[in-house]
N, C-alpha and C positions, 0 to 999 in steps of 0.2 A: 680542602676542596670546596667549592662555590658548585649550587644551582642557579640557574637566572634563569627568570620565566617573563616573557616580552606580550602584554597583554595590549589592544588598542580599543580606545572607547570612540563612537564612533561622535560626532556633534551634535547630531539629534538625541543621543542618548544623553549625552553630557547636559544638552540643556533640557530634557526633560526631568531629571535629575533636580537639576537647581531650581526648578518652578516646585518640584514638590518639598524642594527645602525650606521655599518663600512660608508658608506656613507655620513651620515647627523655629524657622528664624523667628515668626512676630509671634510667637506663642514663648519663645525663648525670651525675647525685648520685654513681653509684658510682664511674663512671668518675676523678672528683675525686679519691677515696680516695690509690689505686698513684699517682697525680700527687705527693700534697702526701709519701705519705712519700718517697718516691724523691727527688723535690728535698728534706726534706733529708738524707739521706744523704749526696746529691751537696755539699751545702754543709759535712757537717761533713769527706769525705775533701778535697774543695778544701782546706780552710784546713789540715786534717791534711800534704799534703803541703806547701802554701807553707810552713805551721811547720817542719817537716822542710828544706825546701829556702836558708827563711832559716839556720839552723842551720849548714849543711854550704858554703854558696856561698861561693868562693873570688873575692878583684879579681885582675883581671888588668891590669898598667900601660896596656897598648895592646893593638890589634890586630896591630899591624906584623910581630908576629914570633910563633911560634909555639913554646911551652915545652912540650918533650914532657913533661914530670913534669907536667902538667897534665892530661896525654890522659886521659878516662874521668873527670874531676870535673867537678861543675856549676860552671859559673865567669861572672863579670859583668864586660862589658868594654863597652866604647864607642869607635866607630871612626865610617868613612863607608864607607856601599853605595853602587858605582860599578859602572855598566855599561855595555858598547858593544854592545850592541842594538839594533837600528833596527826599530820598532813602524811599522807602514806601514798608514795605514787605506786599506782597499779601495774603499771610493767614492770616494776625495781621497787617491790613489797617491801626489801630490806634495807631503802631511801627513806625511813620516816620519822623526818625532824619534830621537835617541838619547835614551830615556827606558826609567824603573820601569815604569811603567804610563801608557798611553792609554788614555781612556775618551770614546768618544762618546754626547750624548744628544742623542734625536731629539722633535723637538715636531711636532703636525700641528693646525692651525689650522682647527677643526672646529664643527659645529654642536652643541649638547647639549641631549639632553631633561634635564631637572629636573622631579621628580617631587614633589607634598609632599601627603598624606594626612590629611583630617581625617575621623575615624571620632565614628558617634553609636549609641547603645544605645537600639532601640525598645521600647516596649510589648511584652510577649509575646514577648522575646529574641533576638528578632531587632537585627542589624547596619547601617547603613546606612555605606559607606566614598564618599565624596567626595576624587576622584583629580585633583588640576590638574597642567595638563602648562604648563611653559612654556618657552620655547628660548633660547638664548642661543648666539652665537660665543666661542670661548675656545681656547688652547692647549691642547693634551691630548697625555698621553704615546701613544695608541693610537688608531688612527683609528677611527673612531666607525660600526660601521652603520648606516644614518639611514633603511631598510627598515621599520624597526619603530616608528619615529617614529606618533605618532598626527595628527598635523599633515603635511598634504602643504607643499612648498615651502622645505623645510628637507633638500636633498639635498646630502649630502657629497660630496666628491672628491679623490683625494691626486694631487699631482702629483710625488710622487716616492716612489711604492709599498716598493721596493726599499730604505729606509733604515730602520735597525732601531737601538736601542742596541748596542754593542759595547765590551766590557773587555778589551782585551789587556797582557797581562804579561811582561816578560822573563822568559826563560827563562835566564838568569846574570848574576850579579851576584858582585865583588870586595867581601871585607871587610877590607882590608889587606892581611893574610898568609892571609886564611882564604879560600873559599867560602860561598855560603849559599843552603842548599835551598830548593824551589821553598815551601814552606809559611812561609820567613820573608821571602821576597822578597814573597809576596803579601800579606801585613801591613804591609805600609810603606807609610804616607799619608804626608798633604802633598802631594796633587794643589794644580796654580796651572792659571788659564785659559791657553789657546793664542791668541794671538795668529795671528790670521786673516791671513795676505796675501793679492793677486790670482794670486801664484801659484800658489798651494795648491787652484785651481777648472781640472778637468777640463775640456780640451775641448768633450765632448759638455754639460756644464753652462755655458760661457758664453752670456752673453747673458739669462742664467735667474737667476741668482745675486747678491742682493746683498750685502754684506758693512758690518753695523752694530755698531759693539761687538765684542762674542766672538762672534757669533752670526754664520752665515752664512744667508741665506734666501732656501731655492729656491721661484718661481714657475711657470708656468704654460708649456709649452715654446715656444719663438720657433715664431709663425709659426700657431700652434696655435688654436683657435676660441675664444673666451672666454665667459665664462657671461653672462646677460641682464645686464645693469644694473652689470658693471664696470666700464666707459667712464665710465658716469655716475659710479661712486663713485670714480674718479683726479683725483688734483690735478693743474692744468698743471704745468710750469717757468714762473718768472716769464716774462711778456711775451707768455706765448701763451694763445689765447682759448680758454675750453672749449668744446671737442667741434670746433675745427678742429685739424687735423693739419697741419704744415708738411709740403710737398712733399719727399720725397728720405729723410724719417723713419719714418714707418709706412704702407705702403697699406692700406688697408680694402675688401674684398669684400664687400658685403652681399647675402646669398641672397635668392632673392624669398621672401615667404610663403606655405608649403606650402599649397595647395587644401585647404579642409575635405573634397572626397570623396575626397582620397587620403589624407590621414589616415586618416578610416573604414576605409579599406579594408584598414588595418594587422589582422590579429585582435586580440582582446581578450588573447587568453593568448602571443603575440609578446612583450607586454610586458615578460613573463619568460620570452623564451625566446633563442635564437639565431642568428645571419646567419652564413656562412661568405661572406669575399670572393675570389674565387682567385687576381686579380694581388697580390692583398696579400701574405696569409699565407693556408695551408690552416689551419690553425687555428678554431676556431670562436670567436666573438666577443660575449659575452654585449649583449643588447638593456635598457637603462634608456629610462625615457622623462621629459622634464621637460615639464608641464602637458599630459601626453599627446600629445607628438611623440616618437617612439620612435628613440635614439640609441644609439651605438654608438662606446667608447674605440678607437680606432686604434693601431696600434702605436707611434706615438711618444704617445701618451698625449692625442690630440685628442678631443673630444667630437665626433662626425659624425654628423648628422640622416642617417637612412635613409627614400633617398623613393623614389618607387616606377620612376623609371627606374637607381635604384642610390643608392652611398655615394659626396659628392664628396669625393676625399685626394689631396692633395700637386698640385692643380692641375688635376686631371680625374677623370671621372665613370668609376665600378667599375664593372662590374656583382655582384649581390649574388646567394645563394642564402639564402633566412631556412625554415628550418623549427624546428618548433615541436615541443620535447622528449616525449616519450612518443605523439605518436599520428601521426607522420610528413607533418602540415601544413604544403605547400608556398604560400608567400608569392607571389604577393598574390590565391591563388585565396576563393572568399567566402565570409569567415568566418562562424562562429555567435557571434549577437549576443545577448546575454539584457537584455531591459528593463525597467527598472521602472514599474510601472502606479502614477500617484502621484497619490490624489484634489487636484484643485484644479491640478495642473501636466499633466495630460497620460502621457504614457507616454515615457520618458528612457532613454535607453542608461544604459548599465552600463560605465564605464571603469574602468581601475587606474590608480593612479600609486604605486610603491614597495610594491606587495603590498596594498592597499587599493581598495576599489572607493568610486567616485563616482559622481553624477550632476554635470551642470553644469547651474543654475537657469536663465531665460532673463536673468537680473540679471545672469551670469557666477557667480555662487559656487558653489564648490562647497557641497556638502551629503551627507555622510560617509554611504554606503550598509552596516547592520550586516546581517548575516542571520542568518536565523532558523533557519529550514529551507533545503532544495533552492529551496523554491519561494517562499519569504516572506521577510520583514524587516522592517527600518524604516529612514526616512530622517529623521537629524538634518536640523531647518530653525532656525536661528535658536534654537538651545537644546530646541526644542520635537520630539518625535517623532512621524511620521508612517507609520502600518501599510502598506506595498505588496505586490503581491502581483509574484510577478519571470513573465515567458516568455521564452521564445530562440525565435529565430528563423533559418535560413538562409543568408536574403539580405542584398544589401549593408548593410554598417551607414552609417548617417549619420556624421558627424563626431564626435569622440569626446571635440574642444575647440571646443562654438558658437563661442567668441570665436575673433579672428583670431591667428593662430599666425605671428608674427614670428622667425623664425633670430637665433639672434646672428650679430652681426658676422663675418669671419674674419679674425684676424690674420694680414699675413704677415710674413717678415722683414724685419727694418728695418735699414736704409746708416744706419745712426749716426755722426756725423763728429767727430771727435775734442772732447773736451769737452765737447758735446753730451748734455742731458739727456732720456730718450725721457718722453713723456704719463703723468706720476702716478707714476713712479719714486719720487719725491720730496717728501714734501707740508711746505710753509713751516713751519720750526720744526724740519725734521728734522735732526740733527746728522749727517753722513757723514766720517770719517775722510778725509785726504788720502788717497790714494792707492788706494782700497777701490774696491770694484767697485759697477756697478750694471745688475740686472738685470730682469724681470718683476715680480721678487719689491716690496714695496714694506713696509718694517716698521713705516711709520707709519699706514698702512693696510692691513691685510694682507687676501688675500681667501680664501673657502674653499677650501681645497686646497693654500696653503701651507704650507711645508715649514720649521723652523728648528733647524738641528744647531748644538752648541756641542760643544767639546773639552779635554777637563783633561789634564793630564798630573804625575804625579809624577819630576819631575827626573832626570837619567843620576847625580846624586852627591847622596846625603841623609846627613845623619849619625842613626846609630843606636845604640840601646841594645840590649844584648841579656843575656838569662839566661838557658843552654843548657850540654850537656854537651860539653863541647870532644870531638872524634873524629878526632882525624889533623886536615886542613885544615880542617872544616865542625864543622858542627853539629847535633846530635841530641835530643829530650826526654829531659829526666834521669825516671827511676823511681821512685819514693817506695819506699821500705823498710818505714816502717811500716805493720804488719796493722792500724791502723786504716786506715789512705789508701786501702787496696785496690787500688794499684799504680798510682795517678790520678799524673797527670806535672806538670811544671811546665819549662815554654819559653814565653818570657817572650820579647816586641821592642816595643820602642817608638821612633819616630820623635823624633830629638832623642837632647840629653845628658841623660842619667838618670842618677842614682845607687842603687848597689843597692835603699838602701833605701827609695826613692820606687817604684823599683819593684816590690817583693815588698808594699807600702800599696797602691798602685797594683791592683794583682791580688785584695786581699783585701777592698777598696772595692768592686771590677766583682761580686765573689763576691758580695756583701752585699746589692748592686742586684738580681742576678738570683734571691737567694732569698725575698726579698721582690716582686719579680713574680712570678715560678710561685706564690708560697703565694697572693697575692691571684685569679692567675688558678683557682688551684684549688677558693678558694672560691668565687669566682663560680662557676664550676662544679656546686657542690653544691647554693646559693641559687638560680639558673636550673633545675635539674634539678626542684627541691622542689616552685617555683612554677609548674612544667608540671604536674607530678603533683597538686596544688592545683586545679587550675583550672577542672577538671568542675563543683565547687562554686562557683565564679563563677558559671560559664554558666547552673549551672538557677536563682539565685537571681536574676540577668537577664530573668528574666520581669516583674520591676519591677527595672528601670534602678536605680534607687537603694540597692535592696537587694543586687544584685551587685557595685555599688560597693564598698557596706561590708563585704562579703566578701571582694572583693579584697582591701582593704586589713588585715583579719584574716588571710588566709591568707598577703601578704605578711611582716608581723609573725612569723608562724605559722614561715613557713619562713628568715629569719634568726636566729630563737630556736633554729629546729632547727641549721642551718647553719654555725652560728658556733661552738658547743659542739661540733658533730663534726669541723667541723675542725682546733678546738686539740684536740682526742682524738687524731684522727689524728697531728699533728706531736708532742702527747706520747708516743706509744708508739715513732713514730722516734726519739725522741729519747731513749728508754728502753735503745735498741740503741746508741746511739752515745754520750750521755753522759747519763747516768742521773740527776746530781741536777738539773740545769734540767728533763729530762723529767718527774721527780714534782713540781717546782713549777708546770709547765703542767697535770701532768694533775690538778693539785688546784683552778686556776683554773678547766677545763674543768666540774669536777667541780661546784665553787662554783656556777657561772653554773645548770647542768642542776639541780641543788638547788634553784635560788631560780626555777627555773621550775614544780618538780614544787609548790612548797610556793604561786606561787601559784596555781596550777591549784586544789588542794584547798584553799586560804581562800574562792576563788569558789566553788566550788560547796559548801563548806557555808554560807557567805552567801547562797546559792539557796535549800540545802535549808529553812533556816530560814526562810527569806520566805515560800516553800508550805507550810510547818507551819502549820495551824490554832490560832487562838487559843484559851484554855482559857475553857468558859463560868462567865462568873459567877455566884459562890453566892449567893443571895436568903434574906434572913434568913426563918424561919417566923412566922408568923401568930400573933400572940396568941387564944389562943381562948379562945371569949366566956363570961361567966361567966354 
């Protein structure tokens, strides 16, 4: 299912807009300048010192031993980095290699808005932007807030908050006879996957964990309430019928469904506010609500409906205190309910769900309440808007969900007996490793709010290359001599057997990539700046759509023509400081292009002037006069 939301800008807005962009465009233009010389500067002392450092680099036979008459030269040697470090990740304490480096990544199995914009240019300059929102589940490095979602029914959950990326690096490392600083140890790739065992899963994670591939994937915690409609979406194990549970494997609690007038009786602004429960935690515990039953994460990470004799956790009923942030509302005294008066429906409460207010139609659909003012709005129906005008009121509010408000299930924990597969661990076709775990999680299915961490590691022994200035045991950047280099360094590692000269190619190739990105990024720089500065002249000739087209597309022209000539300006005058004759061959390219602009600039417009030159009247022979 698709949102679309139909916004228009009006043309005076559009062009005050681009006048305040004029500025940050030539602040954008200039700023490009100090970029493109500076990279190259940077590119001509790089290569200045690799030439210098190819020059002077001494082989060294091995690493094994250390030649004092070497101390103090830049020298090239290849050995193996070895270290006894134990890298321990702190979620998975029983994960801890003797390795280079460990890296964990974390994936979180979320809902995503996807946004895609098609824009139309009216009559009389004005804008019309047509916005579709549409959702999809997907692995994402960061969990996703789902508050601001424009679509109710698409709420996120992480069931293992606490798991973040993390890079850990030894801290020593042997290179035969030598040492090697923390800046060459951290250069060393060749990360390989970690091979996942059962035993590398935390106590408090079994039962939660399953382990597919490299990945391990945490679930929903044992025991814990499961969201609406995941039973339905679990595969059996062969031989068991869906939606029965064999005895002795999972029990199921099902709550009654909450009374629509104790719903009501939640306030409107609970929905984002706070319960403290005190056998729990003194802590206060933020209130989310799905389809307007107001819930509450418990400390082991459970979804718990708060109803109005309390919150039920771990087997019996809390009592709760819920007040309500900024104006000291105690729960479940009677809230202020604001309604909307909606010709042809009646008059509808006002709910939230995720920072959004609704009505529920008596069909059950929602219908997206926008406001206007304090007191007005409109209600999307069916695509179609409808003007209301809003009151509050005092007293009890009605239900805040007509339709019937169903609990999910609660899981509890499960006697799993040995070999034994629990309900949709597993779904037909899924490959599971001998010996791997299985837990909540399920990776042929995954549901929202799973967790999947994978783990790399670069080996405790790699062989390496290196180009550095030998210093007693270790290794230092050599200094470049030459006043052109500017005193730029060269310390060189590369994982693997290198030889010098592959690696000072190696250095002077990476050099040649990055000055060719900064100059492209530069100009872009200068092109985007131009065409901000440009753009007023769009706007006002958008009073006919077409004619600001074709202005665009002039003023884009306009500003690569500019663009392009001051940037090889720019990189000819660096390059005037650093080596003068390629510099006067750019600046004469530069010069070329800027010429053959000025010259057609003034062919068109004496081909103008000449077209509004009036033509010369013709002479009419005189008259024979008469005899």
């Amino acid at each position: 299912m698709a949102v679309t939301e139909t916004t228009t800008e009006s043309w005076g807005s559009r062009l005050g807009g681009s006048i305040k962009g004029v500025a940050i465009g030539g602040l954008l233009f200039l700023a490009g300048i100090p970029l493109l010389f500076w990279n190259e500067g940077r590119a001509v002392k790089t290569a200045k010192a690799l030439e210098e450092g190819a020059s002077v680099c001494a082989k060294l036979p091995n690493a094994d031993t250390i030649d004092a008459t070497m101390d103090g030269k830049l020298v090239h040697v290849t050995g193996t980095a070895v270290t006894d470090d134990v890298l321990t990740d702190d979620l998975f304490p029983a994960l801890a290699p003797k390795a280079i480096r460990l890296t964990r990544k974390v994936e979180f199995y979320q809902w995503v808005e996807n946004e895609r914009k098609e824009k139309k240019k009216n009559m009389g300059g004005s804008e019309t932007t047509v916005t579709t929102y549409t959702y999809s589940k997907k692995w994402v490095s960061k969990p996703v807030d789902s508050s601001s979602f424009r679509e109710a029914g698409h709420n996120n959950q992480v069931f293992m908050p606490e798991a973040t990326d993390r890079n850990l690096v030894a801290e020593n490392a042997r290179y035969g006879a030598f040492e090697l600083n923390k800046s060459q140890i951290s250069r060393i790739v060749g990360a390989k996957n970690v091979e996942l065992k059962p035993e590398y899963i935390p106590e408090s994670l079994k039962g939660r964990v399953t382990i597919s591939g490299n990945y391990a994937y945490v679930g929903c915690p044992v025991g814990s309430m499961m969201q609406p409609g995941m039973m339905n979406n679990m595969t059996p194990a062969p031989g068991m019928q869906p939606g029965v549970v064999p005895p002795g494997m999972v029990q199921t609690v099902a709550t009654q469904p909450v009374p629509a007038e104790n719903i009501g009786a939640v306030p409107q602004t609970t929905m984002g506010g706070f319960v403290t429960v005190p056998s729990i935690q003194p802590n206060r515990m933020s209130v989310t609500n799905v389809d307007g039953v107001p819930f509450v994460i418990t400390p082991d990470g459970t979804p718990t409906p708060v109803m109005p004799n309390g919150i039920y956790y771990a087997g019996n009923m809390h009592t709760i205190t819920a007040t309500v942030q900024g104006n000291g509302f105690v729960w479940p005294a009677p809230p202020v309910v604001q309604y909307a008066d909606i010709p042809g429906y009646g008059s509808l409460p006002l709910f939230t769900i995720e920072n959004k207010s609704y009505v529920r139609l008596a069909t059950g659909a929602l219908a997206p309440y926008i406001r206007q003012t304090a007191s007005a709005g409109q209600i999307i129906v069916n695509g179609t808007s409808i003007a209301v005008t809003v009151s509050t009121t005092a007293g009890p509010a009605p239900a805040y969900n007509t339709a019937p408000a169903v609990q999910p299930a609660m899981v509890q924990p499960a006697m799993v007996q040995p070999g034994m597969v629990q309900p949709g661990m597993v779904q037909p076709g899924t490959t599971v490793a001998t010996g791997t775990m299985q837990g909540t999680a399920n990776p042929g299915n995954p549901q929202v709010g799973d967790v999947r961490i994978s783990w790399t590691m670069v080996p405790a022994e790699m062989p390496v290359s290196i180009v550095a200035v030998q210093t007693g045991s270790t290794f230092a950047p050599y200094v470049a001599k030459d006043s052109a280099a500017d005193g730029y360094t060269v310390d060189l590692l590369e994982t693997g057997t290198k030889t010098k000269e592959e690696m000072f190619q190696n250095a002077e190739n990476a050099n040649t990539m990055m000055t060719w990105i900064l100059r492209v990024v530069g100009w872009l720089m200068m092109y985007m700046g131009l065409k901000m500065v440009f753009k007023p002249l769009e706007v006002l000739g958008d009073v006919l759509p077409i004619l600001g087209d074709l202005i665009g597309i002039g003023t884009g022209l306009l500003a690569f023509l500019i663009a392009t000539p001051a940037a090889l300006i720019t990189i000819s005058i660096a390059w005037l400081f650093y080596r003068p004759i390629l510099g006067i061959v750019l600046l004469a390219i530069a010069g070329g292009l800027l010429f053959l602009l000025i010259k057609k600039r003034a062919t068109a417009k004496a081909a103008k002037a000449a077209k509004e030159e009036p033509a010369p009247a013709e002479e009419t022979a005189p008259s024979e006069s008469a005899e």
